[in-house]
N, CA, C and O atoms as a GROMACS GRO file, in nm:
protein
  388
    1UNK      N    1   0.083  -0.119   0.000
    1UNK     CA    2   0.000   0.000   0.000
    1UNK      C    3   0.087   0.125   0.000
    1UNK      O    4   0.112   0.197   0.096
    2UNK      N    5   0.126   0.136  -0.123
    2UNK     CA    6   0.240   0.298  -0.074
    2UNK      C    7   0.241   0.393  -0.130
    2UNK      O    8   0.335   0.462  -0.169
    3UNK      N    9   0.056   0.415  -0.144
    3UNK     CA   10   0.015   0.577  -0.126
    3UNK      C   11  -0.014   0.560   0.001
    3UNK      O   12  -0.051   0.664   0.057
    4UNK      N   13  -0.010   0.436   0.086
    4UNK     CA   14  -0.034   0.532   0.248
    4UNK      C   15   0.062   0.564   0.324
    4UNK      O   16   0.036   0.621   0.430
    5UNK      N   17   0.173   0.540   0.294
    5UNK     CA   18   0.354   0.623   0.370
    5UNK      C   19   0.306   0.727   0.374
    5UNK      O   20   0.298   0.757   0.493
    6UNK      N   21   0.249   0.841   0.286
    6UNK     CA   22   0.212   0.954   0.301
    6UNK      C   23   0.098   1.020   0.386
    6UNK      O   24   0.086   1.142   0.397
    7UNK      N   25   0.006   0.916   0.452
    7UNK     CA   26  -0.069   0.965   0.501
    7UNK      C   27  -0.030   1.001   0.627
    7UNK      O   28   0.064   0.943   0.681
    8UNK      N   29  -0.128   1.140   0.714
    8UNK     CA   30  -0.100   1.149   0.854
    8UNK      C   31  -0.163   1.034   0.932
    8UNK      O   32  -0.281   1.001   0.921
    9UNK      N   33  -0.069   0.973   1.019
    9UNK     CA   34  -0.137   0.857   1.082
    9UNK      C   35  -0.229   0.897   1.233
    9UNK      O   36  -0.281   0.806   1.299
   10UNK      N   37  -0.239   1.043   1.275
   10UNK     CA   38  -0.251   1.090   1.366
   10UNK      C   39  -0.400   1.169   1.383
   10UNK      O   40  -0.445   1.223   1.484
   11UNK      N   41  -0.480   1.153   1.211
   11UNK     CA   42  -0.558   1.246   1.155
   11UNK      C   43  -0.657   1.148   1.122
   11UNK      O   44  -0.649   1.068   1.028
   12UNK      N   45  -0.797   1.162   1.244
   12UNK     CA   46  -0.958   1.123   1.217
   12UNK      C   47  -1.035   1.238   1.192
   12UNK      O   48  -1.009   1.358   1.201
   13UNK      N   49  -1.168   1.156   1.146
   13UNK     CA   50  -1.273   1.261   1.122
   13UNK      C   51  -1.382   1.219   1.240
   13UNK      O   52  -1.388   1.116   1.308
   14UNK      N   53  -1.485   1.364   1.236
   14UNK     CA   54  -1.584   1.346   1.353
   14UNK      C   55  -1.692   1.416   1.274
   14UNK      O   56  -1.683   1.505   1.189
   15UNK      N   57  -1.794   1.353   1.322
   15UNK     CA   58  -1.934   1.396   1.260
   15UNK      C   59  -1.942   1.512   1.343
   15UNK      O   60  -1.913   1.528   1.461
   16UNK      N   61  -2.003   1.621   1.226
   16UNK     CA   62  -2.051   1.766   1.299
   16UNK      C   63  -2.155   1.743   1.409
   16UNK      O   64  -2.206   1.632   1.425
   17UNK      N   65  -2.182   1.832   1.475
   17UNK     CA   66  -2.313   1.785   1.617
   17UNK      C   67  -2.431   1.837   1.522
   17UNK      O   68  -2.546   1.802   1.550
   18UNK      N   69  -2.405   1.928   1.399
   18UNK     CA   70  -2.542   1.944   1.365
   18UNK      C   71  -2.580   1.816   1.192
   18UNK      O   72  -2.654   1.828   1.095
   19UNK      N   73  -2.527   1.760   1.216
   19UNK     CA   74  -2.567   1.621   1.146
   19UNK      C   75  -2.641   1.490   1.195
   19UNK      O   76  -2.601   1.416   1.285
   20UNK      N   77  -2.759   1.476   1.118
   20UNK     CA   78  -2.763   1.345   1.191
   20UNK      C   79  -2.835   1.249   1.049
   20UNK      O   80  -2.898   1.286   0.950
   21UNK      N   81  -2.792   1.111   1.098
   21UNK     CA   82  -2.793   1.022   1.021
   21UNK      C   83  -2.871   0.899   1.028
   21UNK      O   84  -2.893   0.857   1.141
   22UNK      N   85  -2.927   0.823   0.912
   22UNK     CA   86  -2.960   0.669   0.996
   22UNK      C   87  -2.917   0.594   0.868
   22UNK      O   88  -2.890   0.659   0.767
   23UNK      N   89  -2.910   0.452   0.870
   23UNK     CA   90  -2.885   0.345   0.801
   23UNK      C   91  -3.042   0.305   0.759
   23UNK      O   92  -3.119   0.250   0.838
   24UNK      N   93  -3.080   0.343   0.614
   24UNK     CA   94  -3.250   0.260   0.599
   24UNK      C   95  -3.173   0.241   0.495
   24UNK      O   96  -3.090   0.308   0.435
   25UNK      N   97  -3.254   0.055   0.479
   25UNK     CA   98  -3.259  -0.017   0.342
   25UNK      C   99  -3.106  -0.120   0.351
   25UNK      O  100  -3.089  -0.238   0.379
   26UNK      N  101  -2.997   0.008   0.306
   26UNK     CA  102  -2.840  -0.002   0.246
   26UNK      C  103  -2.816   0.066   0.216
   26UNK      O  104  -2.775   0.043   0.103
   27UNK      N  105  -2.805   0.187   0.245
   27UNK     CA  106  -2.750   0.307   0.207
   27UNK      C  107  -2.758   0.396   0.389
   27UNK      O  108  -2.831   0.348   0.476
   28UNK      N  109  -2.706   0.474   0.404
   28UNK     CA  110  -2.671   0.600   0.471
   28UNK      C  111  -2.746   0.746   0.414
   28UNK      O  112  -2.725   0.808   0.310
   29UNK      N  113  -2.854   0.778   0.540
   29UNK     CA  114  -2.895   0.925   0.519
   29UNK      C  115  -2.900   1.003   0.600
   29UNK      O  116  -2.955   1.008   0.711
   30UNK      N  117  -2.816   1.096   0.518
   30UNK     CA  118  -2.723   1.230   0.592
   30UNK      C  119  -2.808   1.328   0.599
   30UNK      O  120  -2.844   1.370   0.489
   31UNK      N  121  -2.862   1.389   0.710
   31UNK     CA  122  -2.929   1.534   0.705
   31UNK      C  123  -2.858   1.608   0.788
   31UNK      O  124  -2.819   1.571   0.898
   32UNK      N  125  -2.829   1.762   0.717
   32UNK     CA  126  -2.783   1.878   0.773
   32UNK      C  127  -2.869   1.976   0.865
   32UNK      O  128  -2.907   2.085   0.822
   33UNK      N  129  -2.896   1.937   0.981
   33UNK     CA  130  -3.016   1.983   1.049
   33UNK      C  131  -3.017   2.146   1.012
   33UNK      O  132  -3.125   2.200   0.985
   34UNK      N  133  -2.852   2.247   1.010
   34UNK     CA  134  -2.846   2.352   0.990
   34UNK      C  135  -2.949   2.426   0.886
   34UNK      O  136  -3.012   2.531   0.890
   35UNK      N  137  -2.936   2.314   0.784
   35UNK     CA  138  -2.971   2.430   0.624
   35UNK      C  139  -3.042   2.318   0.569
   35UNK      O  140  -3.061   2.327   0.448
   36UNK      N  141  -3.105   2.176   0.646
   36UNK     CA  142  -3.213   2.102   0.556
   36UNK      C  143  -3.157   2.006   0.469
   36UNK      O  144  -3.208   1.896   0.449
   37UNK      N  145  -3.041   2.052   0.411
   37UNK     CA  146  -2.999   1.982   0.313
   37UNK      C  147  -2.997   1.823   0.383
   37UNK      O  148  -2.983   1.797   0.503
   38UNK      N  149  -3.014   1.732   0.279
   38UNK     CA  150  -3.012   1.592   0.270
   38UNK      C  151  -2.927   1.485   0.178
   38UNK      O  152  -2.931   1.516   0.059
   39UNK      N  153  -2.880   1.411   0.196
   39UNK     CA  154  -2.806   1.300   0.118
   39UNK      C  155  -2.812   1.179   0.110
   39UNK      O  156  -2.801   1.117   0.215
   40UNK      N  157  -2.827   1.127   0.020
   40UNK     CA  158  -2.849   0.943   0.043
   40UNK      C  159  -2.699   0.868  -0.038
   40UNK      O  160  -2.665   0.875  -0.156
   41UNK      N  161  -2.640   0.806   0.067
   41UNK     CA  162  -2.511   0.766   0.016
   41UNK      C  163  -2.527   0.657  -0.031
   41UNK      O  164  -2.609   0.572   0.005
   42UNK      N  165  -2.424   0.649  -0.144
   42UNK     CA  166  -2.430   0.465  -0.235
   42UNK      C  167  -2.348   0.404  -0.126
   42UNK      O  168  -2.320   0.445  -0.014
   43UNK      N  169  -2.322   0.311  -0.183
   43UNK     CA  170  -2.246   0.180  -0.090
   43UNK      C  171  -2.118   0.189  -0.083
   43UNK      O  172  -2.071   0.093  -0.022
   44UNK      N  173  -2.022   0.281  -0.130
   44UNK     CA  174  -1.887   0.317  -0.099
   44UNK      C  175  -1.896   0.370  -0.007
   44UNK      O  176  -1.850   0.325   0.098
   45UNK      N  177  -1.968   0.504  -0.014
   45UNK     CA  178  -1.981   0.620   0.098
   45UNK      C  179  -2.048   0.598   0.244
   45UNK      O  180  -2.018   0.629   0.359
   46UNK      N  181  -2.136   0.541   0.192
   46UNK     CA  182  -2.162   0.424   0.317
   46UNK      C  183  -2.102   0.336   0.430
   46UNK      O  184  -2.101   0.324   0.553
   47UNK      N  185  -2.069   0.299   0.352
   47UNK     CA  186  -1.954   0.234   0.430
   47UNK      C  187  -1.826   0.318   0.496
   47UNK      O  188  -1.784   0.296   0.610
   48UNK      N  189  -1.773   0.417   0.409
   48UNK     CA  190  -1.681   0.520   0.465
   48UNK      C  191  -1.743   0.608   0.579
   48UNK      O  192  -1.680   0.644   0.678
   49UNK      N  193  -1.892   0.642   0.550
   49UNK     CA  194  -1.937   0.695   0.666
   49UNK      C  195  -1.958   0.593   0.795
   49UNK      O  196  -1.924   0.629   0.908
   50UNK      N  197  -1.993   0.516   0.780
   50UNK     CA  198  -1.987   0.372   0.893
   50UNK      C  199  -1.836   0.376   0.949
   50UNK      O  200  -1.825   0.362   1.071
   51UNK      N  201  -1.721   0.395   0.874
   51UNK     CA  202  -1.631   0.385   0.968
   51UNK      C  203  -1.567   0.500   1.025
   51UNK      O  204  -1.481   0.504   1.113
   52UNK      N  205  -1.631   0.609   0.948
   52UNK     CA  206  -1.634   0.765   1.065
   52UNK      C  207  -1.738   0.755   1.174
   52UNK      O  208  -1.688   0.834   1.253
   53UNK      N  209  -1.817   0.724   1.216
   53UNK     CA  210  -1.906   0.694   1.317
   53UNK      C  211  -1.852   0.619   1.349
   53UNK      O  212  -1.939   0.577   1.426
   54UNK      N  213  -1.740   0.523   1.368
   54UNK     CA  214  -1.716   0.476   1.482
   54UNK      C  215  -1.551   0.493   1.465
   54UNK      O  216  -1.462   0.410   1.446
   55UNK      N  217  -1.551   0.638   1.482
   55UNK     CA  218  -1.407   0.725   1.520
   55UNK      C  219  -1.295   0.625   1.464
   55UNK      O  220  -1.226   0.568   1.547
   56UNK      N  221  -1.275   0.602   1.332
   56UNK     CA  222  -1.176   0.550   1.240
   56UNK      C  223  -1.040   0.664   1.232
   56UNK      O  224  -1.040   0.787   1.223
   57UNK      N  225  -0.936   0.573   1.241
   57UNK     CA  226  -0.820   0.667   1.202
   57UNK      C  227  -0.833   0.690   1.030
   57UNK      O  228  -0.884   0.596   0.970
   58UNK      N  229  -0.799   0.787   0.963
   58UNK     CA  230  -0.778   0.834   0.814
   58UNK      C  231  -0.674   0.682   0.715
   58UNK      O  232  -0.682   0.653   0.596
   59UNK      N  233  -0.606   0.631   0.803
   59UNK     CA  234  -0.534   0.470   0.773
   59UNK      C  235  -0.632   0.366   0.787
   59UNK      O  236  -0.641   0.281   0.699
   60UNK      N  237  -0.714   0.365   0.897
   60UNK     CA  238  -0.837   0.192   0.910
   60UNK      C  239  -0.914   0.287   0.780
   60UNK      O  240  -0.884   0.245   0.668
   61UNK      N  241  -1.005   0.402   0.781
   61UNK     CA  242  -1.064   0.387   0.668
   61UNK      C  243  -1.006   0.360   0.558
   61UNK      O  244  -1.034   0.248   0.516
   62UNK      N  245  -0.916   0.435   0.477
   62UNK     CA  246  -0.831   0.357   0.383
   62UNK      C  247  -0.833   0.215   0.334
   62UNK      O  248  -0.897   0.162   0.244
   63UNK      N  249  -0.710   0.150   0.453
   63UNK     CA  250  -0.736  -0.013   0.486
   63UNK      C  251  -0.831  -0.062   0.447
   63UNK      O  252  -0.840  -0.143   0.355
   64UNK      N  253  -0.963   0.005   0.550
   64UNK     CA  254  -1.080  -0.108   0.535
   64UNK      C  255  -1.158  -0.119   0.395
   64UNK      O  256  -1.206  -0.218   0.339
   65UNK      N  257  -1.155   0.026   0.356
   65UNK     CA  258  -1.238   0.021   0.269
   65UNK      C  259  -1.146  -0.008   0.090
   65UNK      O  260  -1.192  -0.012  -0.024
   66UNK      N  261  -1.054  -0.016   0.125
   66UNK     CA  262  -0.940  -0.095  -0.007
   66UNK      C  263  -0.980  -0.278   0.010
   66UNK      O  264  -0.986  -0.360  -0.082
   67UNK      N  265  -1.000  -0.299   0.136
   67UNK     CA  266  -0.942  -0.442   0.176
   67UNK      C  267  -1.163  -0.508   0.116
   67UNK      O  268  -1.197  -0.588   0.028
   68UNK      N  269  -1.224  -0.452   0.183
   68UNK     CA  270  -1.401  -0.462   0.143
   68UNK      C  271  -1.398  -0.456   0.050
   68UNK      O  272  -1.415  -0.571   0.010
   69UNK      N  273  -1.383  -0.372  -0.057
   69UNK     CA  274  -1.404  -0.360  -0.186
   69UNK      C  275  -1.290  -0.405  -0.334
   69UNK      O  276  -1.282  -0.397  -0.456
   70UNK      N  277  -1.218  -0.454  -0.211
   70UNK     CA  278  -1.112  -0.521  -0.289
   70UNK      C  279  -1.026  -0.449  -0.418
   70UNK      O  280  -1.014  -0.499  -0.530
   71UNK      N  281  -0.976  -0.335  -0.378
   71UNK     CA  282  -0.941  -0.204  -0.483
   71UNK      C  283  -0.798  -0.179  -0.454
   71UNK      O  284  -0.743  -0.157  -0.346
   72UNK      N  285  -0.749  -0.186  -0.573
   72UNK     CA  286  -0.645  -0.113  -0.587
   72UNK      C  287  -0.565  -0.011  -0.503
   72UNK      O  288  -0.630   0.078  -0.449
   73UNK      N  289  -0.443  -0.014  -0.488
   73UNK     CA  290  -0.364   0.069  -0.429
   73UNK      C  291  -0.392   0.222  -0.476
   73UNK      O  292  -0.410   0.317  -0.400
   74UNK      N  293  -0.390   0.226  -0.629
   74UNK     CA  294  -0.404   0.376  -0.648
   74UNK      C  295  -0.583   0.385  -0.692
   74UNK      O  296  -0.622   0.405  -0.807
   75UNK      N  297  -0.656   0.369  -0.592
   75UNK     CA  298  -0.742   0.390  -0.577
   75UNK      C  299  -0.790   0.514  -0.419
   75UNK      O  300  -0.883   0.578  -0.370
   76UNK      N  301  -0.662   0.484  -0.404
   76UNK     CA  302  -0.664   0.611  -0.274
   76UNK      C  303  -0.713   0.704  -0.270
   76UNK      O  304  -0.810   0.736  -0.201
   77UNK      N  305  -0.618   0.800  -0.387
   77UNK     CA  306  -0.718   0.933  -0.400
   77UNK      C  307  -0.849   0.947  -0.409
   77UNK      O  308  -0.897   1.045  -0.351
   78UNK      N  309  -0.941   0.854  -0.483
   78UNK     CA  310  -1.087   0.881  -0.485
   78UNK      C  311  -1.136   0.881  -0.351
   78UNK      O  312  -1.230   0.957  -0.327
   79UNK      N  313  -1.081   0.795  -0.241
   79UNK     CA  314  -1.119   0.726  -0.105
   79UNK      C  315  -1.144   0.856  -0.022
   79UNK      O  316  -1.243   0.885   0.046
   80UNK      N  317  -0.993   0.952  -0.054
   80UNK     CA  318  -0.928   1.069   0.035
   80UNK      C  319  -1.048   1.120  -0.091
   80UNK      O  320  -1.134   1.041  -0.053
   81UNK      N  321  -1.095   1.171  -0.176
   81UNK     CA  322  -1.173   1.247  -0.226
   81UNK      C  323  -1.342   1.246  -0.155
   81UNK      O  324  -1.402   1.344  -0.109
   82UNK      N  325  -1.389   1.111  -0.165
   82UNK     CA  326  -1.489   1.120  -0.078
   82UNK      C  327  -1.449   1.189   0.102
   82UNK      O  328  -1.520   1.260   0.173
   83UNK      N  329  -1.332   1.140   0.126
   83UNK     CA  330  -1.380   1.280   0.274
   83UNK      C  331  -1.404   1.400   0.243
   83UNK      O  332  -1.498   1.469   0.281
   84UNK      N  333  -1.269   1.441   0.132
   84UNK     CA  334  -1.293   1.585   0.128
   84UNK      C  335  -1.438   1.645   0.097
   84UNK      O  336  -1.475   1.752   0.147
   85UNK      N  337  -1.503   1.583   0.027
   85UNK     CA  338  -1.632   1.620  -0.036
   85UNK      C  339  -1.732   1.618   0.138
   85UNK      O  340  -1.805   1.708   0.179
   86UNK      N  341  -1.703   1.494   0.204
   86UNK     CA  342  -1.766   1.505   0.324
   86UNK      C  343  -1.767   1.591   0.385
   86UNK      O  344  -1.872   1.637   0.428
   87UNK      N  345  -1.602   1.664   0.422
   87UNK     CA  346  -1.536   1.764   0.465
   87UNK      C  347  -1.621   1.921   0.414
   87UNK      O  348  -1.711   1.985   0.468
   88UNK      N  349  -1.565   1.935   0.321
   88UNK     CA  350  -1.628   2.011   0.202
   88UNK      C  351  -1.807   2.081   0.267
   88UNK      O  352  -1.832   2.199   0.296
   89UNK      N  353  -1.906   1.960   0.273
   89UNK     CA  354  -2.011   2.012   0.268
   89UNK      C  355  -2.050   2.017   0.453
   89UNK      O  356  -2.150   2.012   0.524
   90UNK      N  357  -1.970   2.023   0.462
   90UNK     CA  358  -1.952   2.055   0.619
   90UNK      C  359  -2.062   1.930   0.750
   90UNK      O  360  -2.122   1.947   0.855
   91UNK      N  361  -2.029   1.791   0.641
   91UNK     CA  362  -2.102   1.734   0.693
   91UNK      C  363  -1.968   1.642   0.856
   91UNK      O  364  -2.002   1.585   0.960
   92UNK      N  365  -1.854   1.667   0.810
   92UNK     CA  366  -1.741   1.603   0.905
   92UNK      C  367  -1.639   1.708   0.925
   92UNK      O  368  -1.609   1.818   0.878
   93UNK      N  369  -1.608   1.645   0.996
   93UNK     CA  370  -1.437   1.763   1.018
   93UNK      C  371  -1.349   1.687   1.090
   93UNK      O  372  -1.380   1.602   1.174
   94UNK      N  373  -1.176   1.736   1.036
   94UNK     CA  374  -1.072   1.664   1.053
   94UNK      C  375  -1.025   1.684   1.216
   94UNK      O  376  -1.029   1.795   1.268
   95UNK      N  377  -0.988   1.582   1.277
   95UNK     CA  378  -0.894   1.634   1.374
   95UNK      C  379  -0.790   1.495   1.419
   95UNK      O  380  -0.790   1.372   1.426
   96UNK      N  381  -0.690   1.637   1.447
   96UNK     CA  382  -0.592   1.468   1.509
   96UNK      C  383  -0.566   1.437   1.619
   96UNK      O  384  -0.555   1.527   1.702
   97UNK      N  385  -0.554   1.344   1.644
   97UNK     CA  386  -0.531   1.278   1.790
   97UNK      C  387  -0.447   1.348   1.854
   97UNK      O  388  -0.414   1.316   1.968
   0.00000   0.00000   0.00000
């Protein structure tokens, strides 16, 4: 795996307090209590959000979700792209240990 030498090993994400979520069906739905907005995640994101709810280092998500879906090494960036987008719509935020 050696796009992850580069990662910070020290750096999780945490769900905002004004988010809240549930698991219906197979998928993940995200509501922004702030501004209404809503999201229904496919089964990648899903799963990446499943292992931010239960306070994943930025390396186990990686890991896990390369090792589940059985993907490629340089499949990283898209992985690190879905946080940012998480990041992004201010549904998570970074912090490090």
């Amino acid at each position: 795996m050696d796009h992850l030498e580069n990662i910070n090993q020290d750096i999780s994400y945490l769900i905002n307090e004004n988010i809240s979520y549930e698991f219906l069906e197979d998928c993940y739905i995200v509501l922004n209590l702030k501004n209404g907005e809503y999201y229904e995640l496919n089964n990648s994101s899903s799963f990446i959000w499943e292992l931010i709810s239960k306070h994943s280092s930025i390396r186990e998500i990686l890991e896990s979700t390369i090792n589940h879906f059985n993907l490629p090494d340089h499949k990283v960036p898209e992985i690190l792209s879905i946080l940012d987008k998480f990041q992004n719509l201010k549904l998570i935020k970074k912090i490090e240990n």
